[in-house]
C-alpha positions in Angstrom: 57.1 167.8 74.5 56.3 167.2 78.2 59.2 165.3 80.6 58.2 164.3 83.9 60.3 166.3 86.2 60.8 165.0 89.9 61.5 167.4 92.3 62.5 166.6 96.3 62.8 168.9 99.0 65.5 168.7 101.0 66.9 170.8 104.4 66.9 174.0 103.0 66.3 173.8 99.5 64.5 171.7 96.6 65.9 169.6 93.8 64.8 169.1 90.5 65.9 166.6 88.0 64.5 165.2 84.5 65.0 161.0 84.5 65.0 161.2 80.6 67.4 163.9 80.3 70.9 162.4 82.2 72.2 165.5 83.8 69.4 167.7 83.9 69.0 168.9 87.1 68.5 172.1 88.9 68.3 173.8 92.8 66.2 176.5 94.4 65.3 178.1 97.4 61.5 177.2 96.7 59.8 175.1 94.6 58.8 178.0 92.5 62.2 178.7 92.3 63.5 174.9 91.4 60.7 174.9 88.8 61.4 177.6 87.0 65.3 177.0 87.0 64.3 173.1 85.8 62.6 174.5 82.9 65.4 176.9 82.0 67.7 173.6 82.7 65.8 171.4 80.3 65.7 174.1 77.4 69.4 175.1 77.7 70.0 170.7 78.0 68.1 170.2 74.9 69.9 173.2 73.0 72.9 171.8 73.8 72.3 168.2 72.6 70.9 169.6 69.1 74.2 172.0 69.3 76.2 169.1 69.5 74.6 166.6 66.9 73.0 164.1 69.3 69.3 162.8 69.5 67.1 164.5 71.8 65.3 161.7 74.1 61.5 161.3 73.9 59.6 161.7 77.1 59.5 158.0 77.9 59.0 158.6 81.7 55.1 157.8 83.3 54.1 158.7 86.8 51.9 156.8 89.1 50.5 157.1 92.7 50.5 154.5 95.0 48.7 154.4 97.7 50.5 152.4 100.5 48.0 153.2 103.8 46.3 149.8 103.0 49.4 148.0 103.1 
């Protein structure tokens, strides 16, 4: 499975967080870093959820670009 993952950076680090997985989130130093600690975040999330006898969401999230120079 594939989840869109958004990531944002902020003052002095960068945020990750999964919109179909509530709660999924992770922080790092670099984006490298946030990635690899989102990944980790979404395996140990999904564990957990199977662990516990709940449904795992499907992906559901889509990503577009818009492009707002011509507005």
């Amino acid at each position: 499975m594939q989840y869109l993952v958004i990531f944002e950076k902020g003052e002095n680090s960068y945020g990750a967080y999964v919109p179909d997985l509530p709660g999924c989130a992770a922080v790092g130093e670099t984006m490298d870093e946030a990635r690899g600690l989102i990944t980790e975040a979404i395996q140990f999330h999904i564990e957990g959820l199977r662990e516990d006898g709940c449904v795992v969401p499907l992906p559901s999230s889509t990503v577009a670009f818009i492009d707002v120079a011509a507005v």
